[in-house]
N, C-alpha and C positions, 0 to 999 in steps of 0.2 A: 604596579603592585596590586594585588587582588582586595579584595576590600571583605571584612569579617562579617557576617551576619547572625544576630542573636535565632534564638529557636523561635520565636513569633515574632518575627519580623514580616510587615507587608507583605514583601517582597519573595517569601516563601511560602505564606499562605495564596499568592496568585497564581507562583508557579505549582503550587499543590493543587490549584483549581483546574491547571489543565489536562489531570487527568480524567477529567467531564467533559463531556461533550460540548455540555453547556458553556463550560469556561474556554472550551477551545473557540467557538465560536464565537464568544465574546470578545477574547483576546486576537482573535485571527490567528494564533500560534498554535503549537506543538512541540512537547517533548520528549526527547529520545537518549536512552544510556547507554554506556559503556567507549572506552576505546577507539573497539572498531569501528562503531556506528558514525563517532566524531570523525574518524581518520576516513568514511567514506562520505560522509557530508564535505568535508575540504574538501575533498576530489572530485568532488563533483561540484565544488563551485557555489553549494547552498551558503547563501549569509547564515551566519549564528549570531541571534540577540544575545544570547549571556551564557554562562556557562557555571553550573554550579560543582563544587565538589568538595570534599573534604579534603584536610592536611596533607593526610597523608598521599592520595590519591593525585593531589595536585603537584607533589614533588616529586611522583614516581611516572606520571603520565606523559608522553609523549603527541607533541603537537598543541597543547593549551599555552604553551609559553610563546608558539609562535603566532598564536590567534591572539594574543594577551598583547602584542606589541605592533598586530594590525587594528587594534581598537578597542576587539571585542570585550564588554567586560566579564569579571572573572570574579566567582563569589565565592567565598572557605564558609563551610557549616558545617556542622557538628553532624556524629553517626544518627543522632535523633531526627535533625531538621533532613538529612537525606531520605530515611525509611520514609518523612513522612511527603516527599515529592517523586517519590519510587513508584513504581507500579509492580516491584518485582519483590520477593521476599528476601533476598541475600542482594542489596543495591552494589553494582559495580564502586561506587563513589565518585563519579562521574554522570552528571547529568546536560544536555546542552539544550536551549530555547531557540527555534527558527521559526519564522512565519510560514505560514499555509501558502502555498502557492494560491494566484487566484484564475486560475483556468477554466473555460467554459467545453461544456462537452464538443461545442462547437470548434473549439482549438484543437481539441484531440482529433478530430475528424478532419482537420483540416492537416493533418500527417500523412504522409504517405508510407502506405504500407498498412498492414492486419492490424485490425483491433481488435480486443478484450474485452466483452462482456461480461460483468461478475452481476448476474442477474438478482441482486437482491443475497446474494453467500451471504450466510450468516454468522459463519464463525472465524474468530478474527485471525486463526491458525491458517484455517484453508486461505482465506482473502490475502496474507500475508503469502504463502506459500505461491498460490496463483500469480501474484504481483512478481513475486520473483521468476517463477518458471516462464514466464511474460516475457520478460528482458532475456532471459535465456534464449529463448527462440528469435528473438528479434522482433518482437511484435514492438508497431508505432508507439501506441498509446493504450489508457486503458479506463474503461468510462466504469464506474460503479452504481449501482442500483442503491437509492437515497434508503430502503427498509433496510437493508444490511448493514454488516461492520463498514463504519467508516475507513476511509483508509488511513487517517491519521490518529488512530486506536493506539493504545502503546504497543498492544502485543500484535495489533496486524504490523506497524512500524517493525518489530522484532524479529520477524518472523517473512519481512521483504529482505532481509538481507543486505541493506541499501538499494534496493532495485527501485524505492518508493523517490528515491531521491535524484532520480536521471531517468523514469518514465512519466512524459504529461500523463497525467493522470486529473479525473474529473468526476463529482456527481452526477446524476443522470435521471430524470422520469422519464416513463415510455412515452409519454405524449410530446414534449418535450425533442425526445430526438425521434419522432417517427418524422418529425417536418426536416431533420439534416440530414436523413441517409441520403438520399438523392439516387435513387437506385440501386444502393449498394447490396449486396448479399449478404444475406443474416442466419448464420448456421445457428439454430437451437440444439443444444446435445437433449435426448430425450432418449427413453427406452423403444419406443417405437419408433425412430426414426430410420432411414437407409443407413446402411456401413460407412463408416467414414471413410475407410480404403477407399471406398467406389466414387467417392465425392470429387471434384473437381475443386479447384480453391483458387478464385480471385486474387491477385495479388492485394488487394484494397478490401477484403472481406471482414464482418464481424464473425467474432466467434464467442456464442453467449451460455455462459455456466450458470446452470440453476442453482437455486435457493436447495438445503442439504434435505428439508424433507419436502417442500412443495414444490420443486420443477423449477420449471421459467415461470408460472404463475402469469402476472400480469403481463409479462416481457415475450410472451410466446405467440403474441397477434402481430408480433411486428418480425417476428421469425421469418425469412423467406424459406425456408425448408427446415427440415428436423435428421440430424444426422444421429447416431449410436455406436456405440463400443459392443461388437459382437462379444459375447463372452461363452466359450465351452461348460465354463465350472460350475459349480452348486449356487454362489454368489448372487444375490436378488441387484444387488450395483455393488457400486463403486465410489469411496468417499474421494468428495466434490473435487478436491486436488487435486488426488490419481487421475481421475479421469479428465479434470481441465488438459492436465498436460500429457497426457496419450494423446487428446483433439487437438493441444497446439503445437504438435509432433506431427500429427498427418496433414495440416495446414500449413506448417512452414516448409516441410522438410522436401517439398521439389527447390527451394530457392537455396538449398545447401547440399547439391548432388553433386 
């Protein structure tokens, strides 16, 4: 049976903390709303520490009743105690707690197959979107750049689609992984760089999306080349998304001919 919680109970003021960075880090957790997000966490296997929701929400919801009799606990709160462990303005009523994966950039590298470089992306739409078009194309893993959106943000969460939940995925400093590439090829998307058509692509390559207004910035000394998205039109670029997955389109796409 689920167990009721007042509106300033503990235990909603913590999980209210993990909308910080601060408190994620604290807690080594993360959380994520709605349905689906729950129904792709099962499926892929993520543990869920708890899972909060309202009445109504709990009786009309599919899949908490079968989490609720594998262990996991199950918390009933009021529309007030929900908004305020939301990140979203209209809360599903469903919210779930799972721990941070704890992987080293050196485990993503240790996948075979493409990686992802999210060089420091700053905004948690594109980072969320990248992380999924990632998975789309069948990239291994996917290392993130520590100045950017985290990837356990609510709205990058949001916005992976579940992709965040079955890709290793890792922080990253340049210093950090210039010592694990071990020769590998490190494509910087840049304006100046060669046509990605003409590129040739490593089955085990990096491929690193810059920061939306300053590039690769610090990520671009460890670049082995700089590739570009030709463009005809008026267009000075191209937001960080679009173009991530135009380069993880010319990167994959001999391995699905």
């Amino acid at each position: 049976m689920p167990t009721s919680l007042g509106a300033h109970n503990a235990r909603v003021d913590r999980t209210r903390d993990l909308l910080t960075k601060k408190g994620r880090k604290e807690q080594g957790c993360f959380s994520f709303e709605g349905p689906t997000l729950l129904r792709e966490a099962r499926e892929a296997g993520v543990p869920i520490d708890a899972i909060y929701a309202t009445q109504q929400s709990y009786e009309r919801a599919e899949g908490i009743a079968a989490l609720e009799r594998d262990g996991v606990p199950v918390y009933i709160v009021d529309e007030r105690s929900m908004r305020r462990i939301s990140d979203v303005d209209t809360p599903s009523g469903i919210l779930a707690v799972a721990r941070v994966p704890e992987r080293s950039p050196a485990d993503v590298l240790a996948t075979t197959g493409s990686v992802l470089l999210l060089a420091d992306v700053n905004d948690p739409g594109n980072a969320g979107t990248l992380l999924r078009t990632a998975e789309a194309f069948g990239v291994a893993g996917v290392l993130v750049g520590s100045l950017g959106a985290e990837p356990y943000l609510p709205k990058v969460v949001r916005s992976a689609m579940g992709a965040l939940f079955r890709l290793p995925i890792a922080t990253a400093e340049p210093e950090t992984l210039r010592g694990l590439l071990q020769g590998r090829e490190v494509t910087g998307l840049a304006a100046r760089g060669a046509p990605l058509s003409g590129l040739s692509w490593p089955p085990n390559g990096l491929l690193a999306v810059g920061n939306e207004r300053h590039g690769l910035g610090r990520w671009e000394a460890l670049c082995t080349r700089l590739g570009s998205i030709p463009m005809p039109g008026n267009a000075e670029s191209l937001n960080a998304a679009i173009a991530g997955a135009i380069a993880l389109y010319e990167a994959t796409r001999r391995s699905f001919r």
